[in-house]
TORDO-83633 format. One record per residue (C-alpha): residue in three letters; x, y, z. Coordinates in pm, whole numbers, plus 50000, padded with zeros to 5 digits. Example, Ala and Ser with C-alpha at 12.3 -4.5 7.8 and 13.67 -1.06 7.14 Angstrom:
BEGIN
ALA512304955050780/SER513674989450714/
***
This chain:
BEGIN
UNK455033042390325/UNK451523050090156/UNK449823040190441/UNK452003067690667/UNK451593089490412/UNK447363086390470/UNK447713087090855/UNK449653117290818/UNK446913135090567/UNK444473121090820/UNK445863139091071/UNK446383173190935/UNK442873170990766/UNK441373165191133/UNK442913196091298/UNK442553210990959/UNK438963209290960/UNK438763208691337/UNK436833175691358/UNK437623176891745/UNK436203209791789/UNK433283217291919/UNK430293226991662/UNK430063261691760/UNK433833266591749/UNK433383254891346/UNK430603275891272/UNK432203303091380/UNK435883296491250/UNK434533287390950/UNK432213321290914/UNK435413341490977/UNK436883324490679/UNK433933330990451/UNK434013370190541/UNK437653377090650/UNK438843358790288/UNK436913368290017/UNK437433405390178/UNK440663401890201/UNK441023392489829/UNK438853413889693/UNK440593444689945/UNK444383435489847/UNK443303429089466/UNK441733465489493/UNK444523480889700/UNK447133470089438/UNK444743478689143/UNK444103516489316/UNK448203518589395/UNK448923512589027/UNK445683538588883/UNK447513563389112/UNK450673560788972/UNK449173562488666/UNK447293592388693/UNK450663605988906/UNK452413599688623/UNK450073611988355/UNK448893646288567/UNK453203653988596/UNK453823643188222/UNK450803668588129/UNK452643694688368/UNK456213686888197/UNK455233692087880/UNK453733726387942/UNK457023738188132/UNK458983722687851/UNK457083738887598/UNK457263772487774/UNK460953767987814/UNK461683762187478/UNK459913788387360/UNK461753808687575/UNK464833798387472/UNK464183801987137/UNK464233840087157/UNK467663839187259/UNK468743814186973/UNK467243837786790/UNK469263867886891/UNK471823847786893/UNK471893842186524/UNK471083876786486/UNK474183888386603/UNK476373862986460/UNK474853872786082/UNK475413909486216/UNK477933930785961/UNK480353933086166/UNK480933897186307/UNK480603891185944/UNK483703917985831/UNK485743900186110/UNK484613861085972/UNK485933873885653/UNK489083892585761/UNK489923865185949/UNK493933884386028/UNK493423915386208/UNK496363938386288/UNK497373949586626/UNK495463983386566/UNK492643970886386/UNK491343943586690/UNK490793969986935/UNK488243986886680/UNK486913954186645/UNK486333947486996/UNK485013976487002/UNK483003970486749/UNK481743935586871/UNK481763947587254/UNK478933973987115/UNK477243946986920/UNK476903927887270/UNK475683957987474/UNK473013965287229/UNK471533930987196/UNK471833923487607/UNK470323958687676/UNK467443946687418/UNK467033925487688/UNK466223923488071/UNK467013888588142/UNK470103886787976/UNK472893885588223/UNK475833889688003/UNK477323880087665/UNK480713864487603/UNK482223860287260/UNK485813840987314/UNK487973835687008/UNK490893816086948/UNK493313843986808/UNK491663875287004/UNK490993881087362/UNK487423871587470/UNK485013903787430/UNK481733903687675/UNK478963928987823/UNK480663954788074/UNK478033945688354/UNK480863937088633/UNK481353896588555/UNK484953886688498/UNK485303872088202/UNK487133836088238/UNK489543832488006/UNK489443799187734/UNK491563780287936/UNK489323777788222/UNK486453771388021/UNK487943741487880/UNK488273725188206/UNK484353727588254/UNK482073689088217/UNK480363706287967/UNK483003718487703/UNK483643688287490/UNK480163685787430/UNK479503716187259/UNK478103706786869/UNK479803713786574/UNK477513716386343/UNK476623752186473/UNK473793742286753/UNK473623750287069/UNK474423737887398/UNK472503747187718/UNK473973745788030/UNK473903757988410/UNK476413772288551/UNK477323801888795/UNK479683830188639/UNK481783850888882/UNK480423887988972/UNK482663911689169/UNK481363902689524/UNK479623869389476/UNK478933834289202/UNK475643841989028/UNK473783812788888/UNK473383816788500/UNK471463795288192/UNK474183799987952/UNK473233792287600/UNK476783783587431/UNK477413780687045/UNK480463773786856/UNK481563804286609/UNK482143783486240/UNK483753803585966/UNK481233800685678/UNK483763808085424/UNK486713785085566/UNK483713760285778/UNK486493763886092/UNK485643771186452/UNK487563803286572/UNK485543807686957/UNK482313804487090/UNK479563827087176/UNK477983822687507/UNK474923838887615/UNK473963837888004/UNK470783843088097/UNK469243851688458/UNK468333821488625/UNK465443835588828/UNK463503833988504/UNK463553799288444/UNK463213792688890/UNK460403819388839/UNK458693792388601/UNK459993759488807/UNK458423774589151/UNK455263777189037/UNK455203738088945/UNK453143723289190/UNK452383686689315/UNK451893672589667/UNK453223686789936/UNK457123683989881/UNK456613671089520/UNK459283694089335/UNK460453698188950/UNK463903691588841/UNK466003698588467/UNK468933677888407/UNK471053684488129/UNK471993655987847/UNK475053643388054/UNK472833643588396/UNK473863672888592/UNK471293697488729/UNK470533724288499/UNK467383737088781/UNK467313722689149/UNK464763738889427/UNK468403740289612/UNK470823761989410/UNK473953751089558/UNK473373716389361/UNK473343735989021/UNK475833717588791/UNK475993689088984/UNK475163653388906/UNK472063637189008/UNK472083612689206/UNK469043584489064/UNK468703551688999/UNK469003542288605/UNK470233582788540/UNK471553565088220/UNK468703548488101/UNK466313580588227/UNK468793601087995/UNK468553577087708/UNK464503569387749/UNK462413602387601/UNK459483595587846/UNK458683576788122/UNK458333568488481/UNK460763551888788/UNK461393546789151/UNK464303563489298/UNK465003538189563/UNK467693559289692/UNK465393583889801/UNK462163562389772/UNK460503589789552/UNK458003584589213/UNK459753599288909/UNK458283608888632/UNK460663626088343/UNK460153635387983/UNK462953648887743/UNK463123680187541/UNK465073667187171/UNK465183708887090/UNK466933714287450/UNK468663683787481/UNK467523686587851/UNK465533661888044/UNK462613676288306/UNK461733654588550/UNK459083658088865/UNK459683635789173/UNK456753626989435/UNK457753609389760/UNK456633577289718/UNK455123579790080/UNK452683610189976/UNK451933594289673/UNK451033563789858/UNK449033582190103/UNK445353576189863/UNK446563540189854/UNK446963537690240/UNK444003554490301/UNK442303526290056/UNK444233501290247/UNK443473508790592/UNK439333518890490/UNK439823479690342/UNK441413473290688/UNK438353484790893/UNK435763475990675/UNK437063438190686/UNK436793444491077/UNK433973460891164/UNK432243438490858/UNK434023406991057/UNK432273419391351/UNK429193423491234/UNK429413389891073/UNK430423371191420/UNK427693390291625/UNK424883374391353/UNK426983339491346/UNK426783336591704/UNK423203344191703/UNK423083319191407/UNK425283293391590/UNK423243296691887/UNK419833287891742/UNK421343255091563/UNK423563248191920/UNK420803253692144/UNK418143226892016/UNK421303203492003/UNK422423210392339/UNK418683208192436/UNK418513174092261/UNK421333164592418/UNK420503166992751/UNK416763149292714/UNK419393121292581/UNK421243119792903/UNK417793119993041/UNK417063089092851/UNK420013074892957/UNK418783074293318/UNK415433058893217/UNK413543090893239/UNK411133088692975/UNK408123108193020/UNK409233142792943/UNK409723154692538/UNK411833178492337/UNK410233207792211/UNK410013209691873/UNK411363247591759/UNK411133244391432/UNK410533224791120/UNK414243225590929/UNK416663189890982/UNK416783199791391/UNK413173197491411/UNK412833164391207/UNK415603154191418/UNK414023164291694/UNK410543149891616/UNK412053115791498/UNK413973115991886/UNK410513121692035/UNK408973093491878/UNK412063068591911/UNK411493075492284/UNK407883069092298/UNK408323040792115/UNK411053028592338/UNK408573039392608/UNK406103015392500/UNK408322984992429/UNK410062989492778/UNK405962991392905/UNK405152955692711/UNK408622945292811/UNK407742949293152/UNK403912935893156/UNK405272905493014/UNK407582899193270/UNK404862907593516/UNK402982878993322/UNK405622855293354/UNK405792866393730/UNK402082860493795/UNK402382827293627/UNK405082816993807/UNK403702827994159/UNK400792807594065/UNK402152777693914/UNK404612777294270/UNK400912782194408/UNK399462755194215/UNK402662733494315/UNK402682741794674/UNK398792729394645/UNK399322697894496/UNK402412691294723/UNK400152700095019/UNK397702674094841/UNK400892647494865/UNK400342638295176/UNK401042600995129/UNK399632596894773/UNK400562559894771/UNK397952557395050/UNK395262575494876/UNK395882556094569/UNK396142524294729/UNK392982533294981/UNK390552541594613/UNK392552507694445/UNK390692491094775/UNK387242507094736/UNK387322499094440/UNK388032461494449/UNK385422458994740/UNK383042473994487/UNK383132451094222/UNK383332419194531/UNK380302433094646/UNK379372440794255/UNK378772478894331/UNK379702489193970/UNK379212523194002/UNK381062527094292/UNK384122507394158/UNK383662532293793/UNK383982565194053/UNK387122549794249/UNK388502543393946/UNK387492570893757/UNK389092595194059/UNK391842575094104/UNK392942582893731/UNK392122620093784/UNK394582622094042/UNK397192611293899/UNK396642635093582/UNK396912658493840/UNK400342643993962/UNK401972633993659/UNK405222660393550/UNK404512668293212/UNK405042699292956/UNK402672726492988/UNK400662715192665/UNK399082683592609/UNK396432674392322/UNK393342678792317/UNK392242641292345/UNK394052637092682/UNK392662672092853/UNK389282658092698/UNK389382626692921/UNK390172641793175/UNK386972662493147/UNK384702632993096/UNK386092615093421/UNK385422645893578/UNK382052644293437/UNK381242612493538/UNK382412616993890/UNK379862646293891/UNK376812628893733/UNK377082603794031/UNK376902635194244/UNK374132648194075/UNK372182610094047/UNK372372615093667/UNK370422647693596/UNK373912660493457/UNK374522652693075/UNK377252659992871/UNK378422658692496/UNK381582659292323/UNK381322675391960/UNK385192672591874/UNK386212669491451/UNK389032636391503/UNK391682666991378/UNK391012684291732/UNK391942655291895/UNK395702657191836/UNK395792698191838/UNK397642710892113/UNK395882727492429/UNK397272742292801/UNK397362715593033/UNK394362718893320/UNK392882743393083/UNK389372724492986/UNK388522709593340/UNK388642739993532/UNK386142754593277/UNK383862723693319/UNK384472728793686/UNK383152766493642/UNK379922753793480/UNK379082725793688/UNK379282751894003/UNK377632779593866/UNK375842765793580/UNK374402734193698/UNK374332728894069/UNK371522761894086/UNK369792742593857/UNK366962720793982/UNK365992703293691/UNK368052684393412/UNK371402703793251/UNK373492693493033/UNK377402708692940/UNK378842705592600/UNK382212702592423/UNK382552713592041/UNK385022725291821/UNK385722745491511/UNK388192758191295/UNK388882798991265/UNK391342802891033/UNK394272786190913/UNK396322794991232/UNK393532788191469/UNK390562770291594/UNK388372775591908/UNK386672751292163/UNK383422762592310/UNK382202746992645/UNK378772758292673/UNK375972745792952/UNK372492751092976/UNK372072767393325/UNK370392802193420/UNK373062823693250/UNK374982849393387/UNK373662887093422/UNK374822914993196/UNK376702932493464/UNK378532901193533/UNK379332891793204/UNK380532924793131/UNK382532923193457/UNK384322896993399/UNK384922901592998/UNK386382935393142/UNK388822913793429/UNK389692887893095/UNK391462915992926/UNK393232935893188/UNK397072928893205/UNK397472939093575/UNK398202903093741/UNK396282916294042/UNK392732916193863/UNK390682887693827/UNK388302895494186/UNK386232862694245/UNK386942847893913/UNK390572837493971/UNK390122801893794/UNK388572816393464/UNK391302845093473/UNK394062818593537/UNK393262796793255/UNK393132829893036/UNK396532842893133/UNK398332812993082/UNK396722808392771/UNK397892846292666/UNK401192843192821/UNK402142807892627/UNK400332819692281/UNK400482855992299/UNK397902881092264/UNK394402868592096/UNK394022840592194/UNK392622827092550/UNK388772829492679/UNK385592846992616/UNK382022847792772/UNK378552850392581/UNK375992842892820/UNK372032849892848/UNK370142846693152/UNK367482813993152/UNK369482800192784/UNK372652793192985/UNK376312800492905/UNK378832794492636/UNK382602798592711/UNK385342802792402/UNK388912792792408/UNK390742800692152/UNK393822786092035/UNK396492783991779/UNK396972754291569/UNK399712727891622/UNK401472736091317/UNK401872772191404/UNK402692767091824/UNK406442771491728/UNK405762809391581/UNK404612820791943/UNK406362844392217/UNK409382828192215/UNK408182801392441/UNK408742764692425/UNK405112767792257/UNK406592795392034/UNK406742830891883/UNK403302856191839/UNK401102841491505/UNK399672867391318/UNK395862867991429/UNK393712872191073/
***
């Protein structure tokens, strides 16, 4: 189950981090992310932040608004409490408090009386539509100005009647009173009439006052566009709406209740999505309240949100233009690298990257140039040593086809120097019977299937039957001398390597030479890993140009070189080829003092360190 469990993650963390995707395509997803997300944090945080400082300041520039209309209201209604009170502590409401019975005759002066009281105070007045006094034992007395008066009966049916105080404050309300042609909306202030000798309610005074005073001071409330101020009375019905025909009516908000309840504060009115903000008068008993809708109100915030919106874009732009500029100068060494690669691939390896710069791509960069030279240069020695091994073999099936070609019947020419020789020593020709014999052996050196190395001792006898053969030849004004240490003798050498070399000096060292010469063998040690043998004869010498010449042909690898000195250059290759580089021949040489040649070799103990070969794997030359 775990191990599911990590395939899945595996998965969804590869095409979450689009490991198959192409670099570019990360680069550039990835420098989306780093722009589009932190600016979309830091735009939403600030969106959110600016929504809830303009509700704030929405709230706090209509609660600074509602208090000055409250303020101005109440001191406007003030001056009617005020006259109010004046007229209930006037003499004559106070004769009829203290009467209390009035005869039949007696309450039309007092309705007269009272009915003047009321004229005088409402023509004090402008604003005051009308005052009603309506007693329980008396027919109601009001202002003659053409409203009908509505008799106790009806009154009591109003929302608003129970809720008049007892204790002798007042109650303000909104309602519209009845004229002769048409309903007239009125603020009527309404108090209950208390008996201050007997503390009984006999009626109530009510005191209407023109509504276009208190719409004249709503209208010129101001916010938004169709922001609009609205007074709700203590149970919730409109006491001011812009719209008059909802006067008296209840609002319609969410939480009215808890609005009502609350003295200050702010809500949404999902019904009609507007911002409310409402504060309560405790000396009216009325609640004002301002309502935005939500959508102007949000309009700063939208405006925030969509400058956040564009900003996020044309910044994302920006940000992709410069990334794919950006992408492009890491991509194209890549791709550029890339495509020398495939190069490689083929084998093409003469051409390099250009190096752009010096950050990671350009070390990369370098570092794939020199990988390539260096592979260069191995595939060059690779291929120079197979050319060796090439050249050797073309000349060992050379040297093969020779000796087979030299074959012909070798039981007859060893059988035909076997009979010299035994007609020597009958005829007691000594020398003669030493040269068969000494030939006879040579040739079958020649013959004899062996390894490519052999000691030193038996490519040394070799050389001094070879020498004798020649000082017959040259009636013994050839000498020779072998100067070998006994730990040569057992050291290991390339077969055919020595003779040919004695060959060399006996041809061009010796048989110019008129007089006496003599060729000799030494050798010494080098090192611990090698020694050299020097054949050296005392001839005329070689000239400078020569010498240099052929030094020159020793050390070229082309198989092809070597000119007239193919024997020398043979010995030297096979040398090189079986003990790697360092070792094989050399030529010092001064005309009249004769010439020296060195071979140098590696010692036994080391032969299995040399190439590889059945000799061995390279020695380190010190």
């Amino acid at each position: 189950m775990q191990i599911k469990w990590q395939i899945g993650m595996n998965i969804v963390l590869r095409y979450l981090f689009l490991k198959d995707q192409s670099l570019i395509t990360k680069l550039l997803v990835f420098s989306g992310l780093l722009v589009v997300v932190p600016m979309v944090t830091v735009g939403s945080i600030s969106y959110l932040r600016s929504s809830q400082v303009l509700e704030q300041e929405a709230g706090d520039y209509s609660w600074q608004i509602i208090e000055q209309v409250k303020s101005h209201i109440e001191y406007y209604v003030l001056d009617f409490e005020i006259g109010t009170l004046k007229m209930i502590n006037h003499p004559d409401m106070g004769s009829f408090m203290r009467k209390g019975i009035w005869e039949e005759g007696e309450k039309t002066s007092i309705r007269n009386s009272l009915q003047t009281l009321l004229n005088n105070t409402s023509y004090s007045r402008s604003d005051i539509s009308g005052i009603t006094i309506i007693l329980d034992n008396m027919e109601p007395v009001a202002t003659s100005f053409g409203k009908s008066i509505e008799p106790m009966a009806d009154l009591s049916q109003e929302y608003w009647y129970k809720s008049v105080p007892t204790n002798g404050e007042d109650l303000l309300v909104s309602r519209f009173v009845k004229l002769q042609d048409r309903n007239e909306p009125v603020i009527s202030i309404i108090k209950k009439l208390v008996n201050p000798y007997t503390l009984e309610s006999f009626g109530l005074i009510i005191t209407d006052v023109n509504f276009r005073r208190l719409k004249d001071i709503a209208d010129k409330v101001i916010i938004g566009r169709t922001g609009a101020m609205y007074i709700l009375d203590s149970q919730g019905h409109y006491v001011y709406h812009p719209d008059v025909n909802e006067i008296g009516k209840k609002a319609s908000i969410d939480n009215l209740t808890e609005m009502l309840k609350q003295g200050k504060g702010t809500l949404i009115n999902e019904k009609k999505d507007e911002f409310v903000t409402y504060s309560k008068s405790q000396f009216l008993g009325w609640t004002l309240y301002m309502a935005v809708p939500y959508s102007e109100l949000s309009q700063g915030t939208g405006y925030i949100g969509n400058t956040i919106v564009w900003t996020t874009i044309i910044t994302l732009c920006i940000a992709y233009i410069f990334g794919v500029g950006f992408a492009s100068s890491i991509i194209r060494p890549i791709r550029n690298l890339q495509h020398f690669m495939k190069k490689v691939e083929i084998g093409v390896f003469s051409q390099k990257v250009a190096v752009e710069s010096r950050d990671e791509i350009g070390m990369l960069t370098n570092g794939f140039n020199k990988m390539v030279e260096k592979l260069k240069n191995l595939l060059e020695e690779i291929y120079f040593s197979k050319l060796k091994e090439t050249e050797m073999s073309l000349r060992q099936k050379e040297t093969e086809l020779k000796v087979l070609q030299s074959q012909v019947n070798p039981h007859f020419l060893f059988n035909s120097l076997e009979t010299i020789r035994g007609m020597s020593l009958e005829y007691e020709k000594e020398d003669i019977a030493d040269m068969a014999l000494s030939l006879a052996k040579l040739l079958r050196y020649n013959l004899k299937e062996t390894s490519q190395l052999v000691t030193v001792k038996e490519e040394l006898s070799v050389c001094k039957r070879y020498l004798r053969i020649q000082k017959y030849r040259f009636d013994n004004k050839l000498e020779y001398d072998f100067d070998m240490p006994d730990w040569v003798l057992e050291q290991k050498i390339v077969k055919f390597s020595l003779q040919p070399i004695v060959e060399n000096c006996v041809i061009h060292g010796i048989e110019p030479n008129l007089g006496t010469a003599k060729i000799s063998i030494s050798a010494t040690s080098q090192s611990d890993h090698s020694f050299q043998i020097t054949v050296s004869d005392s001839g005329a010498g070689i000239e400078q140009e020569l010498l240099r010449s052929i030094n020159e042909d020793l050390q070229q690898k082309d198989i092809l070189s070597g000119g007239s000195h193919i024997g020398i250059i043979n010995v030297h290759r096979r040398i090189e080829l079986l003990c790697g580089e360092g070792y094989g021949l050399f030529i010092e040489s001064k005309q009249g003092k004769g010439t020296s040649v060195n071979i140098k070799l590696p010692k036994s103990e080391y032969w299995d360190r040399l190439n590889n070969k059945e000799c061995a794997t390279t020695v380190e030359i010190q």
